[in-house]
C-alpha positions in Angstrom: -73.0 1.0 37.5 -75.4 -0.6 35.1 -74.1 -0.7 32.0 -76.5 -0.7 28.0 -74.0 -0.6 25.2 -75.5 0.8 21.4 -73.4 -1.4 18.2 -74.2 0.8 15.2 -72.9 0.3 11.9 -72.4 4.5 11.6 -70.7 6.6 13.6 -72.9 8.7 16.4 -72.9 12.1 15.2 -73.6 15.4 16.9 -76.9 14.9 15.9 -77.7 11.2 16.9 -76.1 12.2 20.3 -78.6 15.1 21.0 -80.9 12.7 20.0 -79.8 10.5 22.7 -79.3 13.1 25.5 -83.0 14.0 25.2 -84.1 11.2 26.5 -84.5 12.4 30.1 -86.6 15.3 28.9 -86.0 19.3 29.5 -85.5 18.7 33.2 -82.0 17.1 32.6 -78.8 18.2 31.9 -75.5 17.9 30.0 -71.8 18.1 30.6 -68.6 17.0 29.5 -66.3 15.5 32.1 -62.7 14.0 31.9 -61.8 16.9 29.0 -65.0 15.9 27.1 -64.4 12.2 26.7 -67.4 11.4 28.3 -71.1 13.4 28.9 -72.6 13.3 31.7 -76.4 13.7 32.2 -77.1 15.2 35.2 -80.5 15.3 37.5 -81.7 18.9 38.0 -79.6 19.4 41.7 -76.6 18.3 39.8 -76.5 14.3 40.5 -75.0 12.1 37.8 -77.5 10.0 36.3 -75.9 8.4 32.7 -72.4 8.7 31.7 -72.0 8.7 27.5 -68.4 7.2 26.7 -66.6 8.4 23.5 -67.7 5.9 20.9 -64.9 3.1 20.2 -64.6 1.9 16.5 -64.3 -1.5 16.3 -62.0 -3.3 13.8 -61.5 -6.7 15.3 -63.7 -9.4 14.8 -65.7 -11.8 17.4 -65.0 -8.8 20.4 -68.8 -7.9 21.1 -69.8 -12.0 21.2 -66.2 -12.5 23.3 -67.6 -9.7 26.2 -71.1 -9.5 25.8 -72.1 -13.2 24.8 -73.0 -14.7 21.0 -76.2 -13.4 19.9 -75.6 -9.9 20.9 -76.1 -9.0 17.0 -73.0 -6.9 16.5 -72.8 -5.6 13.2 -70.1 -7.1 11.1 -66.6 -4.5 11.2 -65.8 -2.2 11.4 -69.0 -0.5 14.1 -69.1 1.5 16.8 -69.1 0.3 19.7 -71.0 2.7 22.6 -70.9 2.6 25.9 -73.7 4.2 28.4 -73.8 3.8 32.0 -76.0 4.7 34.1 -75.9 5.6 37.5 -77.2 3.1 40.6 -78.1 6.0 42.6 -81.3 6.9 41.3 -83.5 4.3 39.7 -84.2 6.2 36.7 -81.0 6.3 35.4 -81.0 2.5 33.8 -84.1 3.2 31.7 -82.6 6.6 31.0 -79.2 4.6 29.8 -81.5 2.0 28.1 -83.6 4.7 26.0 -80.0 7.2 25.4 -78.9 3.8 23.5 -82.2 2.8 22.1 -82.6 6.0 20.6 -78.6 5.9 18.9 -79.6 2.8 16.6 -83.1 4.1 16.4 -80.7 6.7 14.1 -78.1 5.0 12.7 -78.7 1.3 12.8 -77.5 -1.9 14.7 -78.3 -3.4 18.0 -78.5 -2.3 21.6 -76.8 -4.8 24.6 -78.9 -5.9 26.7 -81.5 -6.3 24.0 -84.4 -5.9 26.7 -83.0 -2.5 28.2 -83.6 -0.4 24.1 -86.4 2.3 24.3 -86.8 5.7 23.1 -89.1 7.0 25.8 -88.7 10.1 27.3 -87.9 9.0 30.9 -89.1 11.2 34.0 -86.7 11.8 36.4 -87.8 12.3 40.2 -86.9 15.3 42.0 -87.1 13.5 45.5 -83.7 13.5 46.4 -84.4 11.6 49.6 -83.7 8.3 49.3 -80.5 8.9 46.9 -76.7 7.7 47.3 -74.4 10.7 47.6 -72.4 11.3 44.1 -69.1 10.2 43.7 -68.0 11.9 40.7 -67.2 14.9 42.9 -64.5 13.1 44.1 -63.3 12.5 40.7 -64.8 9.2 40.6 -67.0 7.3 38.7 -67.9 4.3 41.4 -70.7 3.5 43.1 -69.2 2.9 46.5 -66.2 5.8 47.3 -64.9 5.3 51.1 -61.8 6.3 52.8 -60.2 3.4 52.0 -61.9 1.2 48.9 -63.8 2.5 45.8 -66.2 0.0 44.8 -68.2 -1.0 41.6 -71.2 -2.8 40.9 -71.0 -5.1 37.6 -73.2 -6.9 35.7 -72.3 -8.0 32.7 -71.3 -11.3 31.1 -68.0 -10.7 30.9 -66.5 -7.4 33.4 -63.3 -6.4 31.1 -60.4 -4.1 31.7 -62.4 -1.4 29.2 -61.1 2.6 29.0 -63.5 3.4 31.9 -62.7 0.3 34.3 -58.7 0.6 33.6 -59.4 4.5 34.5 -60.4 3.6 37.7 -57.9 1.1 38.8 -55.0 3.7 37.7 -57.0 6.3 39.5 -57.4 4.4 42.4 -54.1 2.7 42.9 -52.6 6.4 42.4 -54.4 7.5 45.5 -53.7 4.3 47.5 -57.0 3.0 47.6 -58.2 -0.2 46.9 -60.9 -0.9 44.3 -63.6 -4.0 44.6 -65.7 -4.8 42.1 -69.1 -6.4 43.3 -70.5 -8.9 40.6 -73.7 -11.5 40.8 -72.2 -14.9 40.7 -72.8 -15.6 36.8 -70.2 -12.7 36.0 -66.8 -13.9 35.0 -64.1 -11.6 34.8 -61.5 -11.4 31.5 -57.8 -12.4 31.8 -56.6 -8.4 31.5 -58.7 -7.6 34.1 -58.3 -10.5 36.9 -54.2 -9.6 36.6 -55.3 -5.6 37.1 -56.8 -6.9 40.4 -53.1 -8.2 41.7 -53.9 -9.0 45.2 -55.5 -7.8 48.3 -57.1 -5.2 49.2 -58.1 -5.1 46.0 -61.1 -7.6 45.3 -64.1 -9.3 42.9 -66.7 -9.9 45.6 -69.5 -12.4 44.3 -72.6 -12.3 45.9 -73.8 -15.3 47.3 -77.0 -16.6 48.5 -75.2 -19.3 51.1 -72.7 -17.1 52.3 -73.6 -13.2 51.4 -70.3 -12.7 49.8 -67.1 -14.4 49.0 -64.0 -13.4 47.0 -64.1 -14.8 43.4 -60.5 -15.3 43.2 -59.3 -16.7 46.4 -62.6 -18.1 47.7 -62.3 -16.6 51.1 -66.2 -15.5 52.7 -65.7 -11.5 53.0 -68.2 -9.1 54.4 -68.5 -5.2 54.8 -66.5 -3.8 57.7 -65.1 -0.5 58.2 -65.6 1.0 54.6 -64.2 -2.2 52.7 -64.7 -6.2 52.1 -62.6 -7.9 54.4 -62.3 -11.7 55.2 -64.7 -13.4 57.9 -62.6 -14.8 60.1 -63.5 -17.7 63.0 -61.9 -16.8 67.1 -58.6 -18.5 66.0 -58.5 -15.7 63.1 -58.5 -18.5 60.1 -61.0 -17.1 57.6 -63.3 -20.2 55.7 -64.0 -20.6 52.1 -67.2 -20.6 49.9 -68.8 -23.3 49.1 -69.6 -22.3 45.8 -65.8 -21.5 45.4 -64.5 -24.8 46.4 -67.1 -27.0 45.1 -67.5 -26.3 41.3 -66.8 -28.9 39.0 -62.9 -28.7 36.9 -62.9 -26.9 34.3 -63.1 -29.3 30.6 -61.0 -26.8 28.9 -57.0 -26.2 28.8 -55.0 -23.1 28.6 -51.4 -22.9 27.0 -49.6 -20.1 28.8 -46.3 -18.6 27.6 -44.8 -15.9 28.9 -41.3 -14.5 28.4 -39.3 -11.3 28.2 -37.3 -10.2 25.0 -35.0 -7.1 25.3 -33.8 -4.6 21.8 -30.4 -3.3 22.9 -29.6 -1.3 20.0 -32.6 1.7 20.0 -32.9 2.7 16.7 -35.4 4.4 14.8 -36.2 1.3 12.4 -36.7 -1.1 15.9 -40.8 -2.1 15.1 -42.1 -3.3 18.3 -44.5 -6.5 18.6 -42.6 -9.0 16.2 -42.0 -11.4 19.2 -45.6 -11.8 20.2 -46.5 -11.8 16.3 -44.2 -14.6 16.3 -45.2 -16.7 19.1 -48.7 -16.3 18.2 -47.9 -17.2 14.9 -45.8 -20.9 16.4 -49.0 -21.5 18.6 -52.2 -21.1 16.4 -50.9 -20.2 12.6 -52.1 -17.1 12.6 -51.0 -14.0 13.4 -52.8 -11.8 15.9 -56.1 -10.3 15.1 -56.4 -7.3 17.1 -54.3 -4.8 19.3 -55.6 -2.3 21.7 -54.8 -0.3 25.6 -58.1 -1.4 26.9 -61.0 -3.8 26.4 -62.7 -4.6 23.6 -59.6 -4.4 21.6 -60.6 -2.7 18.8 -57.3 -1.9 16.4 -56.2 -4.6 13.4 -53.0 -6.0 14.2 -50.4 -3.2 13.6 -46.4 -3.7 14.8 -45.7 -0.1 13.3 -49.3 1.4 15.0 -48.1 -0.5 18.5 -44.1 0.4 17.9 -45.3 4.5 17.2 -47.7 4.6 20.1 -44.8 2.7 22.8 -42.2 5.5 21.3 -45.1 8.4 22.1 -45.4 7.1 25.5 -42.1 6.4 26.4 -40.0 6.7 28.7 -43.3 6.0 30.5 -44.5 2.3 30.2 -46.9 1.3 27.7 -49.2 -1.6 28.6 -50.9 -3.1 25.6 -53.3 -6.1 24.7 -53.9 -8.4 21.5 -56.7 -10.8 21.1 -56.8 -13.6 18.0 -59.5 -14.7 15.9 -63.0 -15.9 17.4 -62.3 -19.9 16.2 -58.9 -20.0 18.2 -59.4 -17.8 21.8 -55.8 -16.0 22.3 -55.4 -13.1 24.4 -51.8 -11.6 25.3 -51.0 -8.6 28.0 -48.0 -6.5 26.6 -45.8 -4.2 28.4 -43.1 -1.9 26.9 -40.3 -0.1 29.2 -37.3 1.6 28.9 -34.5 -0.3 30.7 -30.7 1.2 31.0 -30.2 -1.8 28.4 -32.5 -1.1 25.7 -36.5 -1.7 25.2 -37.6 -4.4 27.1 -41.0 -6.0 25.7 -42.8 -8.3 28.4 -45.7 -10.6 27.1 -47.8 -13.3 28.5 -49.8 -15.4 25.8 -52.7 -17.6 26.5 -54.5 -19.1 24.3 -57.6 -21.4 25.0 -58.1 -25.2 24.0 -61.4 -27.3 24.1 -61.4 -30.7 25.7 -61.1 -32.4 22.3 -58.0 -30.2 21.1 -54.5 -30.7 21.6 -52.6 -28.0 22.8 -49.7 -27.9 20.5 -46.7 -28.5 23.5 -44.5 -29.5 20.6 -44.6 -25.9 19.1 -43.0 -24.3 22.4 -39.0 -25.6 21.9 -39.3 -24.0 18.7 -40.8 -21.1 19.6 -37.6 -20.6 21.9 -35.3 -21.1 19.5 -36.9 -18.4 17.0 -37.5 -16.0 20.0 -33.6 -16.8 21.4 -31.9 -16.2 17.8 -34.3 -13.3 16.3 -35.6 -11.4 19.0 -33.4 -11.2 22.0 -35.3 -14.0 24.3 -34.0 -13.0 28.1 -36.3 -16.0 29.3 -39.3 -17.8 28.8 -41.9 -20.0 30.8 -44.5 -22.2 29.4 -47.4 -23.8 31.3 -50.4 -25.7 31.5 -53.7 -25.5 33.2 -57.3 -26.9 33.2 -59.5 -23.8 32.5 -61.8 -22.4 30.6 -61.3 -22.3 26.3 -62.8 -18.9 26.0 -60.0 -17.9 28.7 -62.6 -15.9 30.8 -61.9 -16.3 34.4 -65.3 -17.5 36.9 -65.9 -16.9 40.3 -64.8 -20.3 41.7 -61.7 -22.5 41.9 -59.1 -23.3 39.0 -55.9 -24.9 39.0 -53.1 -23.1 38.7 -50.9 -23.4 35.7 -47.8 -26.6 35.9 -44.5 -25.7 34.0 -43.9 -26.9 31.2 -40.4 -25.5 30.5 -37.9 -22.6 31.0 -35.6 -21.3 28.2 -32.8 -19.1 29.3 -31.9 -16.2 27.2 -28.4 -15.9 25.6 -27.4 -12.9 27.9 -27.8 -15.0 31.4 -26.0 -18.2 29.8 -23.2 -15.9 29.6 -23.3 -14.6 32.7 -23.6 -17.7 34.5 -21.4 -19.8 32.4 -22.4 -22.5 29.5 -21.3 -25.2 31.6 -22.9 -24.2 34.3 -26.3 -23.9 32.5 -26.1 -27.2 31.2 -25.4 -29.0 33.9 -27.9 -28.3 37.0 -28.3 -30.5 39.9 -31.5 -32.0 38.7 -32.7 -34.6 36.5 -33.2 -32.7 33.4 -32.2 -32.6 30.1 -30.8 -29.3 29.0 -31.0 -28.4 25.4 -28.8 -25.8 23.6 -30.6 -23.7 20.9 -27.9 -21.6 19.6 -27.6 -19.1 22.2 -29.6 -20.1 24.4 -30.8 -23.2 27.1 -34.0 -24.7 27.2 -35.1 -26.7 29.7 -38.2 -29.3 29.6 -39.5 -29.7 32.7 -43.0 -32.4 31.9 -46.1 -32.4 30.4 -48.1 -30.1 32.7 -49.6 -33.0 34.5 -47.3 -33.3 37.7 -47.5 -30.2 39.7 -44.5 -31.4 41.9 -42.5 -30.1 38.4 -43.3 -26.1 40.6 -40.2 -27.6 43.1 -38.1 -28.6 40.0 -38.6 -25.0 38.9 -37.7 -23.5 41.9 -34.4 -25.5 42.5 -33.4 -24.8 38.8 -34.1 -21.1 39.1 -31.7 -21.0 42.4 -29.1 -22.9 40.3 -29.0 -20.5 38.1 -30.2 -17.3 40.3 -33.0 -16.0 37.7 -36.7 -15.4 38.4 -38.7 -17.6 35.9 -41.2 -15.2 35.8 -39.4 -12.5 34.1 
């Protein structure tokens, strides 16, 4: 898919829409698809061509500059964000996107991403119907690649984020066992939201290469086409080799301070108000509270406890999976599940948050941040880490560190259940500290990554996973 996105200041009415669905003359035609969310313009024979998304009014700021780049001209908040996409089977359809958007803030103001792709020209479709890819929105959907086994996507974008359409597709996908691939040119980066929807084989980002043809942005392996999907090349002995644009790219100048823990409301009332935990770490970490809340990229909601609470008690007792994003001068970005547990409401939330290489990353903040989360919010644990990556916490197609503990806080339920004592006294040279109810334990300063075995040996002496 090839994607032109319109930023008006004004809402695209019935009328600017029309306006916009025009663009491919008399010859093409319109329909609503997923119960009207989106229209679909459609070539004569019936061929998708541009896909109109439900416009998305935006109240946070520094979200088009995060995922589209700075410059993009957003108009200041709250605007309406719109999202066209047209189709890579015929070639048509990206002028066709480019003119539907040009012609929306033609109307009602704003700017059109990428600037280059705005018209209002009346684009020609072709009826030859010769050299075209077969549709996949028959089958429900909207990829450009749909085989037995792997749905793919073509991207091309600064940033690919987990957005309504692309978090769509990998529920859609993963639903009907498939595996979905997204196929990006190697300047593409992918966000945080979206590199942990893409948990593991055979799911993929494939980044074209001109050394290698393709390689797999997160792991680095060299893959190629085979048998409907990208699989690994693999040498006679079966080993499969790595890119050398993967391996070989400089470190990373930036840091990232990553926290992630689990807090647990036993008593289910009608006054519990979800989100105070991650209100209150991000609040320890950067002195603000979050900016913005959302179920998909760009996050587009002001921070809301009571919005996020009443949506998790809609949903429930299916899982609600949520994200929140900070202000543009300090890069934050948090992934947010709710579930109901046989104990209570179980709120899991990982919190990075981005530091140049002439900031400090405030590792004094985190004991503290335990002892809040273990006496006011029901901490069940917490792990903090380091890594060397990127500020604006975007993720690149080539090699990063992976994060080195910094600590691990036991929650007061688990002290009790594996004794006090036994807590504070593992078989390891640490030094426990109490905070009220709970146990923290310091493990370094996110420089030795020998401190992963300490972690591992302290998690079997107290038989809990550190990543809960």
């Amino acid at each position: 898919m090839k994607d032109v996105i319109a930023l008006t200041p004004k809402m695209p009415d019935a009328w600017a829409v029309v306006a916009g669905l025009y663009a491919g003359g008399p010859d093409v035609e319109a329909a609503g698809v997923n119960d009207g969310a989106v229209v679909q313009l459609r070539a004569a024979d019936g061929r998708p061509l541009v896909s109109l998304e439900a416009p998305l009014l935006v109240h946070v700021p520094g979200e088009a500059e995060r995922l589209l780049g700075n410059g993009v001209g957003a108009p200041p908040v709250p605007y309406w964000w719109t999202e066209v996409r047209a189709s890579t089977a015929l070639p048509e359809a990206v002028p066709l996107a480019g003119s539907v958007a040009g012609r929306l803030t033609t109307l009602l103001g704003g700017a059109v991403w990428p600037a280059e792709a705005a018209s209002v020209d009346v684009v020609e479709i072709s009826t030859d119907t010769t050299t075209a890819y077969p549709a996949t929105a028959e089958a429900g959907l909207a990829v450009d690649v749909l085989t037995d086994s792997t749905a793919v996507v073509l991207a091309d974008r600064p940033v690919v984020a987990l957005n309504a359409w692309m978090s769509e597709i990998v529920r859609t996908v993963a639903e009907a066992g498939l595996a979905v691939q997204i196929v990006t040119p190697p300047h593409v980066r992918l966000s945080l939201p979206l590199r942990s929807a893409l948990t593991g084989a055979p799911n993929r980002w494939v980044v074209q290469d001109p050394d290698c043809g393709y390689y797999d942005g997160l792991s680095g392996a060299v893959v190629h086409w085979q048998d409907g999907t990208f699989t690994p090349v693999r040498d006679e002995t079966g080993a499969a080799s790595v890119a050398k644009a993967f391996a070989e790219a400089a470190p990373a100048a930036g840091r990232q301070l990553v926290v992630a823990f689990r807090v647990l409301h036993e008593e289910v009332t009608d006054d519990l108000v979800l989100g105070r935990a991650l209100g209150a770490a991000w609040t320890a970490l950067t002195g603000t509270a979050p900016a913005g809340w959302g179920t998909a990229e760009p996050v587009n909601l002001a921070w809301s406890t009571q919005q996020l609470t009443d949506l998790a008690r809609d949903r429930s007792p299916e899982p609600t999976h949520l994200l929140a994003v900070g202000t543009p001068g300090r890069p934050a970005l948090a992934t947010h599940r709710v579930t109901r547990t046989e104990s209570g409401v179980a709120e899991d939330i990982t919190l990075t948050v981005g530091y140049g290489e002439d900031e400090t990353p405030p590792l004094d903040a985190i004991e503290p941040l335990a002892r809040t989360l273990a006496d006011e919010h029901g901490l069940v644990s917490m792990l903090a880490s380091l890594r060397r990556a990127r500020r604006d916490l975007t993720v690149p197609p080539h090699f990063e560190a992976p994060p080195i503990p910094l600590s691990f806080t036991l929650g007061a339920a688990d002290v009790r259940r594996v004794g006090l004592l036994h807590a504070r006294r593992p078989p390891l040279d640490l030094r426990p500290v109490e905070l009220g109810p709970a146990v923290h334990y310091p493990l370094g300063d996110g420089t030795d990554a020998q401190v992963w075995t300490v972690l591992q040996q302290l998690a079997e002496h107290l038989k809990v996973n550190p990543g809960s």
